[in-house]
C-alpha positions as CSV (number, residue, x, y, z in Angstrom):
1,X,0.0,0.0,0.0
2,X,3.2,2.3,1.0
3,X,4.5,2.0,-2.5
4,X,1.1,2.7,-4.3
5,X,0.6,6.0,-2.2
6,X,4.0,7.0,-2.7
7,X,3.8,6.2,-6.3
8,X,0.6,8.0,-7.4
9,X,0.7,11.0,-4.6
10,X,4.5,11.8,-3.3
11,X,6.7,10.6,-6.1
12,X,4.8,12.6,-9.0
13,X,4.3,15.6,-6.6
14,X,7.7,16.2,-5.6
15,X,9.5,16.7,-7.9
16,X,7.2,19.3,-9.2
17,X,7.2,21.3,-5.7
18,X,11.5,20.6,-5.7
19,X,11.3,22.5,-8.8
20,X,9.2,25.1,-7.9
21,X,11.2,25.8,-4.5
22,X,14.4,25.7,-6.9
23,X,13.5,28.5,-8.8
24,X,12.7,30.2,-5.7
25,X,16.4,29.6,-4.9
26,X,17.4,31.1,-8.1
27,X,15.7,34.2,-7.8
28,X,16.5,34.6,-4.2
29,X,12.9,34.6,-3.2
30,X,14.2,31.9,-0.7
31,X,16.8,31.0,0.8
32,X,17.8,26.8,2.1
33,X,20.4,24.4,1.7
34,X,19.0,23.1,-0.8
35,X,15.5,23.0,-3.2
36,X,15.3,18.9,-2.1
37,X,15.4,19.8,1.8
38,X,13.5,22.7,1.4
39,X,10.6,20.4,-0.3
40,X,11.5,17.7,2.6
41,X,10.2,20.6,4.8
42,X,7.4,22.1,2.9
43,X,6.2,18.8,2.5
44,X,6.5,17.8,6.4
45,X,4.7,21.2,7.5
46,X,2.0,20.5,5.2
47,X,1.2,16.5,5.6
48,X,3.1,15.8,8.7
49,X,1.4,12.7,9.9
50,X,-1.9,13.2,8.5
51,X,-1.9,10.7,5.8
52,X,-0.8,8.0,8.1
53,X,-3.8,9.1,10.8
54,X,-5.9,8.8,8.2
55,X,-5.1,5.4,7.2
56,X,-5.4,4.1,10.6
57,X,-8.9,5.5,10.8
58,X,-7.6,8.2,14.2
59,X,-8.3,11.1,12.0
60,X,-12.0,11.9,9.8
61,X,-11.6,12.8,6.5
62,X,-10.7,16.7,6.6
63,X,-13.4,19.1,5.7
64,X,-12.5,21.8,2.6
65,X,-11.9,24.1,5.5
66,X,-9.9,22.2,7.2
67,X,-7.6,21.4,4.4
68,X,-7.4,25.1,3.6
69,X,-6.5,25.9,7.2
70,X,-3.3,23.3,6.8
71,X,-2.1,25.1,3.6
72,X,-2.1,28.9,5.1
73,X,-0.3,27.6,8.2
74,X,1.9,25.4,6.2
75,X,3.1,27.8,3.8
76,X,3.3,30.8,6.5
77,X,5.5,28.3,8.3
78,X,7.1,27.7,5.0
79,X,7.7,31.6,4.4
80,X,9.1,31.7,8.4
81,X,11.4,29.1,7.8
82,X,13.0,29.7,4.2
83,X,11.9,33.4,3.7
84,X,14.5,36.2,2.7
């Protein structure tokens, strides 16, 4: 099941947000040791353990505002952590 999730939701995502976060890099806009870790990050404050509680059946599925919430505190955390 690991392999499946991975395969249709982390491994076609990631690269996309690595690239992203590497322009970002480019153009100063942030600043990390690198676009991979920075992603590693991004992608932590945003799913942390969520997708695991889910799985398990400790967490109901997350409402539209709920999801919303996660992404403004994920990428204001984001912003606090690799901002320039």
């Amino acid at each position: 099941m690991g392999a499946t999730i991975a395969a249709g939701g982390r491994d076609s995502v990631f690269p996309l947000i690595e690239k992203l976060i590497q322009r970002g890099l480019e153009s100063s806009a942030l600043a990390a040791p690198s676009a991979r870790i920075a992603a590693e990050w991004f992608l932590n404050l945003l799913i942390g353990d969520l997708q695991i509680r889910r799985v398990i059946h400790t967490l109901p599925v997350p409402s539209d505002k709920d999801v919303d919430s996660r992404v403004v505190a994920a990428t204001s955390a984001f912003r606090k952590l690799c901002g320039t």
